[in-house]
C-alpha positions as CSV (number, residue, x, y, z in Angstrom):
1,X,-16.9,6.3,20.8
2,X,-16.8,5.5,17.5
3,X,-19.8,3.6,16.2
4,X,-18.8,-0.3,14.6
5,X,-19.8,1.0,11.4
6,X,-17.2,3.6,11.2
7,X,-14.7,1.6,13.0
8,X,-15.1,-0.6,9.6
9,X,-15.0,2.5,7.6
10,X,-11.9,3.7,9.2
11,X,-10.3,0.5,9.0
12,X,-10.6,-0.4,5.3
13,X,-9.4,3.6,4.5
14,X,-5.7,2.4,4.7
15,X,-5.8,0.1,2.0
16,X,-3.4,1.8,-0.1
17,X,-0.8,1.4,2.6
18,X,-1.9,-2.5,3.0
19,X,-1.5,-2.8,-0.6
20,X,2.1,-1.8,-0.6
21,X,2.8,-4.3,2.0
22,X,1.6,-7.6,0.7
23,X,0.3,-10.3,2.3
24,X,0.0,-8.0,5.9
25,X,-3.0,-5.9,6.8
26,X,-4.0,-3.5,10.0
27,X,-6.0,-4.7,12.8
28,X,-7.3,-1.0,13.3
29,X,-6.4,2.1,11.8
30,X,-5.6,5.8,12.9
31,X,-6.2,8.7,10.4
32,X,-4.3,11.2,12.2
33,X,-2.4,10.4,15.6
34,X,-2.7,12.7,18.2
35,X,0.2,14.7,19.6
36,X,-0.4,15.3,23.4
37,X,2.4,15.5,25.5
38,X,4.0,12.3,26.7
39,X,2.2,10.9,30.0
40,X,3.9,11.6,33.5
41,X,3.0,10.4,37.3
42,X,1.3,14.1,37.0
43,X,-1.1,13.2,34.2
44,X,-5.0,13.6,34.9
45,X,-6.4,9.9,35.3
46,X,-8.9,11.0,32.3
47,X,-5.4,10.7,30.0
48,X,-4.6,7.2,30.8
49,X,-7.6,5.7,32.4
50,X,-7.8,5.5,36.5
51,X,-6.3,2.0,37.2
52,X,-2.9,3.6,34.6
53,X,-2.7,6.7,36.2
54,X,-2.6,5.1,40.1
55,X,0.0,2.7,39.0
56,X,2.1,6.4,38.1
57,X,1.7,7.6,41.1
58,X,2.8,4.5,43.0
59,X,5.9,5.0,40.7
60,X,5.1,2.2,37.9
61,X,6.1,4.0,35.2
62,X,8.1,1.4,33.0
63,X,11.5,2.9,34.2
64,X,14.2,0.4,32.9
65,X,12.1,-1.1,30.3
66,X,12.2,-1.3,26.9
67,X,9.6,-1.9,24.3
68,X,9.5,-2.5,20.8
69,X,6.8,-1.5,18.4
70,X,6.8,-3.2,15.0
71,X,4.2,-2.1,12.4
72,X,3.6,-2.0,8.9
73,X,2.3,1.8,8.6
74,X,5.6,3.5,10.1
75,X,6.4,6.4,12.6
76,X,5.9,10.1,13.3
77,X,8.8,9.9,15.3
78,X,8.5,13.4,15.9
79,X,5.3,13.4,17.9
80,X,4.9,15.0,20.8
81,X,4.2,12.1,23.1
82,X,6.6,10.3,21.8
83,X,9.4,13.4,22.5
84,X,12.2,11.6,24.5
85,X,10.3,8.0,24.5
86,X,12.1,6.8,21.3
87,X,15.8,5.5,21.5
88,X,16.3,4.0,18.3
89,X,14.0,3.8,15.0
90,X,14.7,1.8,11.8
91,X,13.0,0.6,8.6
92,X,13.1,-3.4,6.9
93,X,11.9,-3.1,3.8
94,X,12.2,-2.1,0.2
95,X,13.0,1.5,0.2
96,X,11.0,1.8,2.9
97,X,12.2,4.9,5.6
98,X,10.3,4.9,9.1
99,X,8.1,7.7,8.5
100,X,6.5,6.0,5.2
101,X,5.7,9.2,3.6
102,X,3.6,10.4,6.2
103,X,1.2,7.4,5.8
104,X,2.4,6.5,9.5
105,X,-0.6,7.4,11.9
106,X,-1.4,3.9,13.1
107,X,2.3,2.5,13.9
108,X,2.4,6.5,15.6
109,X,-0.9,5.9,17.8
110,X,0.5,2.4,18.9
111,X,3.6,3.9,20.0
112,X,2.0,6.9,21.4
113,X,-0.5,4.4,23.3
114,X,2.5,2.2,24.9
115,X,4.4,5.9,25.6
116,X,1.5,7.0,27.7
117,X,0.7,3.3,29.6
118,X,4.7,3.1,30.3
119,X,6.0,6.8,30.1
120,X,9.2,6.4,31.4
121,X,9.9,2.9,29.0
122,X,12.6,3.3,26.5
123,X,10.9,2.7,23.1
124,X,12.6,1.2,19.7
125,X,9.8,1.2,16.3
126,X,10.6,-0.8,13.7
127,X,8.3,-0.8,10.0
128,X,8.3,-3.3,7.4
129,X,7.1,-4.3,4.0
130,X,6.9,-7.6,3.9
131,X,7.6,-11.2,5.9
132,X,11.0,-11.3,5.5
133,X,10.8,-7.4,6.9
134,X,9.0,-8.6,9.7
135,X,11.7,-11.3,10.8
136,X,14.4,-8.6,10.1
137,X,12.4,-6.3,12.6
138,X,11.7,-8.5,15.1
139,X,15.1,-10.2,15.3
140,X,16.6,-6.3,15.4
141,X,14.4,-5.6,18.2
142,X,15.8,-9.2,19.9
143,X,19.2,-7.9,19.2
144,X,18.7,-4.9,21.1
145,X,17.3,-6.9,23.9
146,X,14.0,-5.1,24.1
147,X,12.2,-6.5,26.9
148,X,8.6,-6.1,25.7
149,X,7.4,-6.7,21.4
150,X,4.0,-4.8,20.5
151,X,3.2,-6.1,17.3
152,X,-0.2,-4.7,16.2
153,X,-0.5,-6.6,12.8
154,X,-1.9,-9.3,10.7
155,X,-0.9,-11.8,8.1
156,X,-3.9,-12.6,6.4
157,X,-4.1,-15.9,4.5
158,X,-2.1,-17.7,7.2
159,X,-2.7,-20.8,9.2
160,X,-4.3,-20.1,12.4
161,X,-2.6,-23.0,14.4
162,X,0.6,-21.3,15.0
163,X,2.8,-23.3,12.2
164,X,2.8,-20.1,10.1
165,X,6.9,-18.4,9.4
166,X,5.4,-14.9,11.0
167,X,4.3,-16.9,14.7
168,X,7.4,-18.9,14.1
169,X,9.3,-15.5,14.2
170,X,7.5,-14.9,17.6
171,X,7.7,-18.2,19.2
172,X,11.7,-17.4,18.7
173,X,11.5,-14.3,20.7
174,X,9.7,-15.4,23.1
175,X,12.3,-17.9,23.6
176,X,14.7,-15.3,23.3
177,X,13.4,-13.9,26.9
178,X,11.0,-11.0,25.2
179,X,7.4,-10.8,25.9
180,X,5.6,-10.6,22.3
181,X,2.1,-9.0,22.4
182,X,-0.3,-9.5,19.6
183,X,-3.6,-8.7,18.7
184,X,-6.2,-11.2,17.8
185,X,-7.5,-9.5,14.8
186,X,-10.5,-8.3,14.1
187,X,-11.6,-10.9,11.2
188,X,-14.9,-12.6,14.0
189,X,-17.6,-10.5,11.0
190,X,-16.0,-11.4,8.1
191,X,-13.9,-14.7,8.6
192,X,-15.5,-18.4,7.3
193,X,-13.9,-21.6,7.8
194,X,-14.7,-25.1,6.6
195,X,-14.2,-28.5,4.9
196,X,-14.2,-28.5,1.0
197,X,-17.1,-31.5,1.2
198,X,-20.1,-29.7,0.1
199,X,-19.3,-29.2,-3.5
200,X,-21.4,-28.9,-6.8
201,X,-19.8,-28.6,-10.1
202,X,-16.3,-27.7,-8.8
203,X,-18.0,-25.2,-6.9
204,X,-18.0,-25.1,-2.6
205,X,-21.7,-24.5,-1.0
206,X,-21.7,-22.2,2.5
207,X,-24.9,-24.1,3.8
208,X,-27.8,-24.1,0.8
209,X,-25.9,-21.4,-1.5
210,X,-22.6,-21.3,-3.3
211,X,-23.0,-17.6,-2.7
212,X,-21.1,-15.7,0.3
213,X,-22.6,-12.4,0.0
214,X,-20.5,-9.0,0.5
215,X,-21.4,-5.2,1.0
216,X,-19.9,-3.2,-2.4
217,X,-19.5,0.3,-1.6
218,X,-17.4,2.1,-4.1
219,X,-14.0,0.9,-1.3
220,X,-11.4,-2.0,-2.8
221,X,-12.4,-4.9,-1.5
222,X,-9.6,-7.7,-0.1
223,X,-10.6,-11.1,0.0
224,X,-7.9,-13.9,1.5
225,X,-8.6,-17.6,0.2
226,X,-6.1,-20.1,2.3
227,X,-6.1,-23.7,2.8
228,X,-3.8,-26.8,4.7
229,X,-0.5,-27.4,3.6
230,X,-1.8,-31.5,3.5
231,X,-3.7,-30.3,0.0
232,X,-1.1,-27.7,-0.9
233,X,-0.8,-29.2,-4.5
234,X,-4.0,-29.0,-4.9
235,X,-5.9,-25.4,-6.6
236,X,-8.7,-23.7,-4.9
237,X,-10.0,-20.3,-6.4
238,X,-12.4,-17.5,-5.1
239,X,-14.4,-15.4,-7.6
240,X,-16.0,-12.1,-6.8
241,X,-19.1,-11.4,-8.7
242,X,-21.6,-8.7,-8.9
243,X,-25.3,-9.3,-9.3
244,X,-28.9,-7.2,-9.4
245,X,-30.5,-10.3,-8.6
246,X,-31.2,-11.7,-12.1
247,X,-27.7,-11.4,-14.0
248,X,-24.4,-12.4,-12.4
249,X,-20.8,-10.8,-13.4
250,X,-17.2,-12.2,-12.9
251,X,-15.5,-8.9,-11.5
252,X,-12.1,-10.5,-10.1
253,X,-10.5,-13.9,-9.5
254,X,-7.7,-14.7,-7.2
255,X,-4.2,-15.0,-7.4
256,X,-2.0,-17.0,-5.7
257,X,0.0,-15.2,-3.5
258,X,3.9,-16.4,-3.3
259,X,5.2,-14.1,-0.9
260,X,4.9,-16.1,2.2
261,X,5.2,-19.5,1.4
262,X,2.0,-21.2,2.3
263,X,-1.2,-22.3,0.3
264,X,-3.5,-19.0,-0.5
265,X,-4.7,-16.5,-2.9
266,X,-5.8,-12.8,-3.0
267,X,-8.1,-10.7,-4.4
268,X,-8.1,-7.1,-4.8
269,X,-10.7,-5.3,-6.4
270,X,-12.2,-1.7,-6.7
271,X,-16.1,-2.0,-7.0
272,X,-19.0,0.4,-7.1
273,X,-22.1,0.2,-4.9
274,X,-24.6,-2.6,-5.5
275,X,-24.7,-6.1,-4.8
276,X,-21.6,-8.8,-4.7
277,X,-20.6,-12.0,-3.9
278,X,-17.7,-14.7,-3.3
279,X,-17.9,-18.1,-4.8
280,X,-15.4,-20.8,-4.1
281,X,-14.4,-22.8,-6.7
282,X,-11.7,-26.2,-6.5
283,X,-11.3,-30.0,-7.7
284,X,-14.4,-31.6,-9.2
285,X,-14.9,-33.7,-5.7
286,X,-14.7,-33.2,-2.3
287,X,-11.5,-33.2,-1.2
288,X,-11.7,-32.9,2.7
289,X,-9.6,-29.6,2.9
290,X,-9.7,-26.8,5.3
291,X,-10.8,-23.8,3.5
292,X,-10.7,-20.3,5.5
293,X,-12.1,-17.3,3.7
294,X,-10.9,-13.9,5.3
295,X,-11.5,-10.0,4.6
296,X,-10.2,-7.1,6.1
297,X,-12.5,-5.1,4.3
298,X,-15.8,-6.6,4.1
299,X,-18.4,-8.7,6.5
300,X,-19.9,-12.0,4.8
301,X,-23.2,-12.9,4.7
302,X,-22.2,-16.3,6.0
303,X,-19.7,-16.2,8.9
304,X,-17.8,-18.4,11.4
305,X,-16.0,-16.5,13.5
306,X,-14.2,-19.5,15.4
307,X,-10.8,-19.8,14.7
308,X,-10.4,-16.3,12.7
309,X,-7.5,-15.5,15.1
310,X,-4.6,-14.1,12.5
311,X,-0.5,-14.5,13.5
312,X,1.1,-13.8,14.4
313,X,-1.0,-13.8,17.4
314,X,-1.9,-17.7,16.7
315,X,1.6,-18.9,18.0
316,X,1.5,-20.3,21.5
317,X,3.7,-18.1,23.1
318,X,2.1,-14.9,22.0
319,X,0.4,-13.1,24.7
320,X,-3.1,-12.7,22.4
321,X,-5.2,-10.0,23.2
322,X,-8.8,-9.0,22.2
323,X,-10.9,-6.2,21.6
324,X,-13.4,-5.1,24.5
325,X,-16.0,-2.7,24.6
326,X,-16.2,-1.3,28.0
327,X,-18.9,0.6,27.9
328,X,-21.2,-2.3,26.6
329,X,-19.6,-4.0,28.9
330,X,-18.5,-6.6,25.9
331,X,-16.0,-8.4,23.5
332,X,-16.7,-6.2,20.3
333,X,-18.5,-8.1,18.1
334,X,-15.3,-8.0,15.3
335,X,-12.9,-9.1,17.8
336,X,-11.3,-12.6,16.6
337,X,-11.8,-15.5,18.6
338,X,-10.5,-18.8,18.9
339,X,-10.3,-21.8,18.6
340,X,-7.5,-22.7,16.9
341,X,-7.0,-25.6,14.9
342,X,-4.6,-27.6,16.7
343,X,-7.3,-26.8,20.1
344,X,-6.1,-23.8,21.9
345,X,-8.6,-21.0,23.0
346,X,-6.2,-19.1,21.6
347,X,-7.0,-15.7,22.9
348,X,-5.1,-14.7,26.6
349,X,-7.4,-11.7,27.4
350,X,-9.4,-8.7,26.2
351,X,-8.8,-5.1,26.7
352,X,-10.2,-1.8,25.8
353,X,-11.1,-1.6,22.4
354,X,-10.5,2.2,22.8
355,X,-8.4,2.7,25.5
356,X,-8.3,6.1,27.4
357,X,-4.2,6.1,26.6
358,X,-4.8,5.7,23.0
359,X,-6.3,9.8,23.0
360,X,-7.8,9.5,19.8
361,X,-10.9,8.2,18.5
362,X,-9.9,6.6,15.4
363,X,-7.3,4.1,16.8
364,X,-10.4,1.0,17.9
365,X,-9.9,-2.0,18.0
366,X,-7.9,-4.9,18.7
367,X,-4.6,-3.4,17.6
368,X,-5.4,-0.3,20.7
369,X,-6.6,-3.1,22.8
370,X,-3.0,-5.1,22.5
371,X,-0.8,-1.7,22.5
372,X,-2.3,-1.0,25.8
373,X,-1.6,-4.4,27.0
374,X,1.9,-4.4,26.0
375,X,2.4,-1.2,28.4
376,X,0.8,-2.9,31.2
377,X,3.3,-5.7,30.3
378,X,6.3,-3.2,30.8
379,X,4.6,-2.0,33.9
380,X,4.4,-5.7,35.0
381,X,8.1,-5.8,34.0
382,X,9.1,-2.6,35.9
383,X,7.8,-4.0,39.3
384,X,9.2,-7.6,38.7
385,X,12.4,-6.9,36.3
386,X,12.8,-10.9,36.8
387,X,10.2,-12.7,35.6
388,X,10.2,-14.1,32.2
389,X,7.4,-13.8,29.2
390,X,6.2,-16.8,30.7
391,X,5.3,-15.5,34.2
392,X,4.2,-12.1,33.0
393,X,1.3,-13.6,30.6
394,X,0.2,-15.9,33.6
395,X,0.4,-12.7,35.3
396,X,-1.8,-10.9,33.3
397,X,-4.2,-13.8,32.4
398,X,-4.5,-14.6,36.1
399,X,-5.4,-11.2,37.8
400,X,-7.5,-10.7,35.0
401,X,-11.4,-10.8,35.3
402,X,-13.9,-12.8,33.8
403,X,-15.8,-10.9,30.7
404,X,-17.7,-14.0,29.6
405,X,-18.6,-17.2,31.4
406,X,-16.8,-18.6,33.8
407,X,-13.0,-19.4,33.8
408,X,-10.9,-19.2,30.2
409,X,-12.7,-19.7,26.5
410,X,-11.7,-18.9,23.3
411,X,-13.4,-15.5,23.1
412,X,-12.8,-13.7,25.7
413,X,-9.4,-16.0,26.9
414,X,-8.8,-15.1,30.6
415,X,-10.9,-12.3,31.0
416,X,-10.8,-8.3,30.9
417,X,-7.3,-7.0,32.0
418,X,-6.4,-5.1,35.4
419,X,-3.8,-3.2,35.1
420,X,-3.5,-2.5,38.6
421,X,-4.1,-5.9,39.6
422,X,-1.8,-7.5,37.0
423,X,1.1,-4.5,38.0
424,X,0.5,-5.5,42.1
425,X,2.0,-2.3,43.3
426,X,1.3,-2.1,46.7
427,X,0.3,1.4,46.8
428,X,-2.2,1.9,43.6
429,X,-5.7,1.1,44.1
430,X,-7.8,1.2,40.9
């Protein structure tokens, strides 16, 4: 398994195709999707995991289901475990076509993961470039009357309480009858989140420092500054600067970011090794707003990971998954967490941060972990065609098993998720 540091590395090398598309960003990343051959009732248990491959043989297979997969990277619809999976694919976006020049492999290894978890669900992939993309996507996929949504993205620079326009668009499927999965993100290492009250000169302190250190390594570095709507007439900058410890540089200073309609700014910078840091800069006195600083790229030295959950997965209806390490027995240590601001845990349930279905080791994290749930949801769905997104996430939340202390929290929601369990076939043990 891949080791967290190159789960970062791994992560932060698709950052041309996040550039393209705005204000969204991958929770995880595949270099190259794999191209086994789609899963049947006859696959080894080491392809899909034991609890998966018992389900298959007691003839859960997703049979009359459909899912839809909506991602930002695009399709190799040609793959070979997709081969006969895929009903319909299209594109929402600027020029955009579903294969995105070949800069595809993580929408391809969430599909692929889905395909193998639920081989005989019908599948419909949708890409996009942008919010309004998204919407068109999802409200496509609605249209068709797919019964399951995978949506392994982020909107960075979002509220985390669910009032953003990307959960809106998932709080309408859901009450369209679909069952939208979402991951949390993977934001817990490199998310802060407070009240603009400790300020000097214009200037925000985290703790005793105005200084929120970063890791420059030669990779463009993506830094999300976002605050309430209640101060949304009001400016608040961040500044990344590089330093050998005696001289400081302004290297970039954000922008605001107009392309989804709420209070933030961006930067985007290419550095070179060395030393940098993030300084927050707003009105001369404390003003009382919530701040959240966010990177897809880079850890901070000073860190809250509560409430670093991203949407869409912060709408209520969203069954929210997180990213587990199974064999530390763990939530991964990036894995976003709740709270959210208006007090929900937030996160539903962890599962595998790599799972077996996912046959590749470059697709980690909580984008695999939520892929894999939304196949156990069409599993769910194949068994009990009549229960509505409502019932399936209790469902999954309630035959799931504790992974940290007792009864639901905000980091590990519900628990670790059964498959078998969660399914209830009466002939799979696992």
């Amino acid at each position: 398994m891949a080791s967290p540091e190159s789960r970062r590395a791994l992560a932060v090398a698709a950052l041309g195709v996040l550039l393209l598309a705005g204000s969204l960003a991958l929770l995880a990343t595949s270099l190259s999707a794999s191209t086994a051959g789609s899963q049947t009732a006859s696959t080894p248990a080491t392809a899909v995991g034991p609890e998966v491959a018992a389900l298959h043989d007691a003839g859960a297979t997703g049979e009359n289901v459909t899912v839809g997969v909506v991602d930002v990277t695009g399709f190799d619809t040609d793959a070979t475990a997709l081969d006969g999976s895929v009903v319909d694919a299209r594109a929402f976006g600027s020029g955009g076509t579903v294969r995105n020049d070949g800069r595809n492999a993580h929408g391809t290894a969430a599909a692929e993961t889905v395909a193998r978890v639920a081989p005989d669900a019908d599948l419909y992939l949708a890409t996009f470039d942008s919010p309004d993309g998204f919407r068109r996507a999802v409200e496509w996929l609605v249209t068709e009357e797919v019964d399951v949504v995978v949506a392994p993205v982020s909107f960075y620079g979002m509220p985390g309480d669910g009032t953003s326009p990307v959960a809106d668009v998932a709080q309408r499927a859901t009450d369209e009858g679909v069952v939208f999965v979402s991951p949390t993100g993977n934001l817990a290492r490199s998310h802060w989140t407070g009240r603009y009250r400790g300020v000097e000169n214009g200037t925000l302190t985290f703790g005793d420092s105005a200084r929120n250190y970063v890791r420059g390594d030669g990779r463009d570095v993506t830094i999300w500054l976002s605050w309430d709507d209640a101060h949304r007439e009001q400016d608040y900058t961040a500044e990344l600067h590089w330093t050998d410890g005696s001289r400081s540089k302004l290297v970039a200073r954000s922008s605001p970011y107009p392309g989804d309609g709420v209070p933030n700014e961006r930067i985007v910078a290419r550095v070179r090794s060395g030393t940098y840091y993030v300084t927050v800069r707003g009105p001369a006195n404390a003003t009382g707003a919530r701040l959240e600083l966010s990177s897809p790229t880079h850890d901070f030295q000073h860190v809250r990971s509560a409430e670093s959950l991203v949407a869409p997965a912060s709408a209520p209806s969203v069954v929210t998954v997180g990213a587990y390490d199974a064999s530390a027995r763990r939530v991964e240590p990036f894995s976003s967490r709740g709270p959210t601001p208006d007090g929900r845990d937030g996160v539903d349930l962890v599962a595998p941060s790599h799972p077996d279905a996912a046959d590749t080791d470059r697709f980690v994290g909580s984008s695999a972990a939520a892929s894999y749930a939304g196949g156990v949801a069409a599993l769910v769905l194949d068994e009990r065609p009549d229960l509505t997104p409502r019932a399936v996430e209790r469902r999954l939340e309630t035959t799931a098993v504790d992974a940290g202390r007792p009864g639901a929290d905000p980091v590990t929601g519900h628990g670790r998720l059964r498959p078998v369990r969660a399914v209830g076939t009466r002939n799979a043990t696992g």
